[in-house]
C-alpha positions in Angstrom: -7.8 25.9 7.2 -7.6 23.4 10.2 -10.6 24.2 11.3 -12.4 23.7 7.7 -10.9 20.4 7.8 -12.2 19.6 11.1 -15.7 20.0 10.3 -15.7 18.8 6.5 -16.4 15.2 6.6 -19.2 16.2 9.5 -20.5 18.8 6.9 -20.4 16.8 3.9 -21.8 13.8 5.5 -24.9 16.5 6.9 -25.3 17.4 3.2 -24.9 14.1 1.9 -28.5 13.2 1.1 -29.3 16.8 -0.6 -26.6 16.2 -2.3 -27.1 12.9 -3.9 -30.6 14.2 -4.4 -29.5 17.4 -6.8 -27.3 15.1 -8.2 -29.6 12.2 -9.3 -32.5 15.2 -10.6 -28.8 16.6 -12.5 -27.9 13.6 -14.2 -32.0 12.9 -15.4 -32.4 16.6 -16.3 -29.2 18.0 -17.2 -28.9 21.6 -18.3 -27.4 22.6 -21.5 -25.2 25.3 -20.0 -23.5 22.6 -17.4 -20.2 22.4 -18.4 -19.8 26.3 -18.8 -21.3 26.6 -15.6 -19.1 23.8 -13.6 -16.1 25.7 -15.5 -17.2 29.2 -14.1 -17.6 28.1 -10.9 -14.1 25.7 -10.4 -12.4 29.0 -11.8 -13.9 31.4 -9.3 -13.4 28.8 -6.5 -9.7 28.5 -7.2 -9.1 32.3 -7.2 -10.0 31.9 -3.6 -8.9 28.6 -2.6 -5.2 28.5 -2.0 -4.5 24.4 -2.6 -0.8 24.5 0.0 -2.4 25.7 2.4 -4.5 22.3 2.7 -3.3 19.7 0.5 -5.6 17.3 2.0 -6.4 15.7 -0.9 -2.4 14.4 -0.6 -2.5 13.6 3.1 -6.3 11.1 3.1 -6.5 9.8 -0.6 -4.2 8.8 -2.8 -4.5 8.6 -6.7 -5.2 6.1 -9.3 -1.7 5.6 -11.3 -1.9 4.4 -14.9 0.6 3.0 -17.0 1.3 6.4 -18.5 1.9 8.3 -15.2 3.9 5.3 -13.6 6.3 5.4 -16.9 6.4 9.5 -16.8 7.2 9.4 -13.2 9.7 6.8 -13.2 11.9 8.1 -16.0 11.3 12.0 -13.7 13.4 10.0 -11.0 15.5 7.7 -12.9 14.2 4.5 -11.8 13.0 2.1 -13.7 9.1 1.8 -14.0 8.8 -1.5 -11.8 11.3 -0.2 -9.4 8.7 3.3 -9.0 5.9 0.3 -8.1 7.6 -1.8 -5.8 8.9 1.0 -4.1 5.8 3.4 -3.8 2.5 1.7 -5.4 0.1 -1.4 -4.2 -2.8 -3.1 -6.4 -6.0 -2.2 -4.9 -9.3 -4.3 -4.7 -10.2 -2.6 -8.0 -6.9 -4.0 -9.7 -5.2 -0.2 -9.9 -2.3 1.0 -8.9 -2.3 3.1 -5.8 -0.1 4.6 -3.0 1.2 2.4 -0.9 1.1 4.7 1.6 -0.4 8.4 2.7 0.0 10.9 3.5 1.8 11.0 -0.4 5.6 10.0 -0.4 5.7 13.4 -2.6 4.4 16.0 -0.5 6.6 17.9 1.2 6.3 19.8 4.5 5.4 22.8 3.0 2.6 21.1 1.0 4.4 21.0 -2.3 4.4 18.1 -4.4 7.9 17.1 -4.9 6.8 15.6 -8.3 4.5 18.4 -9.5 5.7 18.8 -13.1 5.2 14.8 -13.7 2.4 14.4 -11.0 -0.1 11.9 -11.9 -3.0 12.6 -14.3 -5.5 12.1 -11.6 -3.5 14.5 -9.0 -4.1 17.2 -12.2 -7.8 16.8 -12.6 -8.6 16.7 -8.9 -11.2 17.7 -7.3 -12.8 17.2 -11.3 -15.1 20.1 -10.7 -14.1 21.9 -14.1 -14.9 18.3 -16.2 -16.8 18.2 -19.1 -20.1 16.1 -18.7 -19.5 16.6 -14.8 -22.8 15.0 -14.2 -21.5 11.7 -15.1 -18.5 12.2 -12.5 -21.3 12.7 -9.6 -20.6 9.6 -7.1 -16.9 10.7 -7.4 -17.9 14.1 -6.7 -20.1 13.0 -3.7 -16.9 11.5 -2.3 -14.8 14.7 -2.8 -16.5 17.4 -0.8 -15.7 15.4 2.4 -12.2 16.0 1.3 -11.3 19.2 -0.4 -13.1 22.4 0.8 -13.0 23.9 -2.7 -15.0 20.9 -3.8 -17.9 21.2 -1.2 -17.6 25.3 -1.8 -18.0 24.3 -5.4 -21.2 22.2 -5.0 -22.9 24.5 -2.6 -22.8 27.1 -4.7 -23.9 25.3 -7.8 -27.2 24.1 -6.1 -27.5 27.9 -5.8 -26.7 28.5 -9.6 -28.7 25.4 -11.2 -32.0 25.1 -9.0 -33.3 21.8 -10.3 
């Protein structure tokens, strides 16, 4: 798995172009059959992608928190919800709540998430390969096969699958 990380970010960046080329065509033709097909394909990725055994996602990005997850995740740890945010969250340029730091305060040394049950939304849905209307999730997507491997895998084999 090390050495899939290694090379990702040179790999996505060497298929960034394609990429954002299959994905502009995508979003002006868009098949019927996409979010069946995305679904196949997430669910055949993750029978073979084993997410502890990278968790990169946890160590180089941290996730947007809303108002929900910071309230959830509090009560999970008995702190109050502006106590969670001084402690662990920062206002980004964008005005959302991120990590203050990475790699996440809840990932433990085994890659487990020490908050998994309460985890925010956006920690759930990642990489977003199995969303419906996927094609409107595109420059997000671009952005996630230079950090999770299932997510490039995932693309790769879609431009296989829908040859637009």
């Amino acid at each position: 798995m090390e050495q899939i990380l290694n090379n990702l970010g040179r790999m996505a960046k060497d298929k960034h172009n394609e990429n954002k080329k299959f994905f502009d065509r995508l979003k002006k033709k868009t098949p019927k059959n996409l979010d069946y097909v995305m679904q196949e394909l997430h669910e055949n990725e993750f029978k073979k992608t084993d997410c502890l055994k990278c968790a990169n996602c946890c160590k180089t990005t941290g996730p947007l928190f809303t108002t929900v997850d910071i309230e959830r995740i509090a009560k999970h740890l008995r702190m109050k919800p502006q106590q969670f945010t001084d402690k662990y969250l920062r206002i980004d340029e964008d005005n959302d709540y991120v990590l203050q730091n990475l790699p996440c305060n809840f990932l433990d040394a085994e890659n487990y998430c020490l908050i998994y049950d309460v985890r925010p939304k956006a920690c759930r849905e990642f990489p977003h390969t199995d969303r419906k209307k996927f094609q409107q999730i595109s420059n997000l997507t671009l952005k996630n096969v230079a950090i999770c491997p299932a997510a490039y895998n995932i693309v790769e084999e879609m431009k296989k699958k829908l040859p637009i």
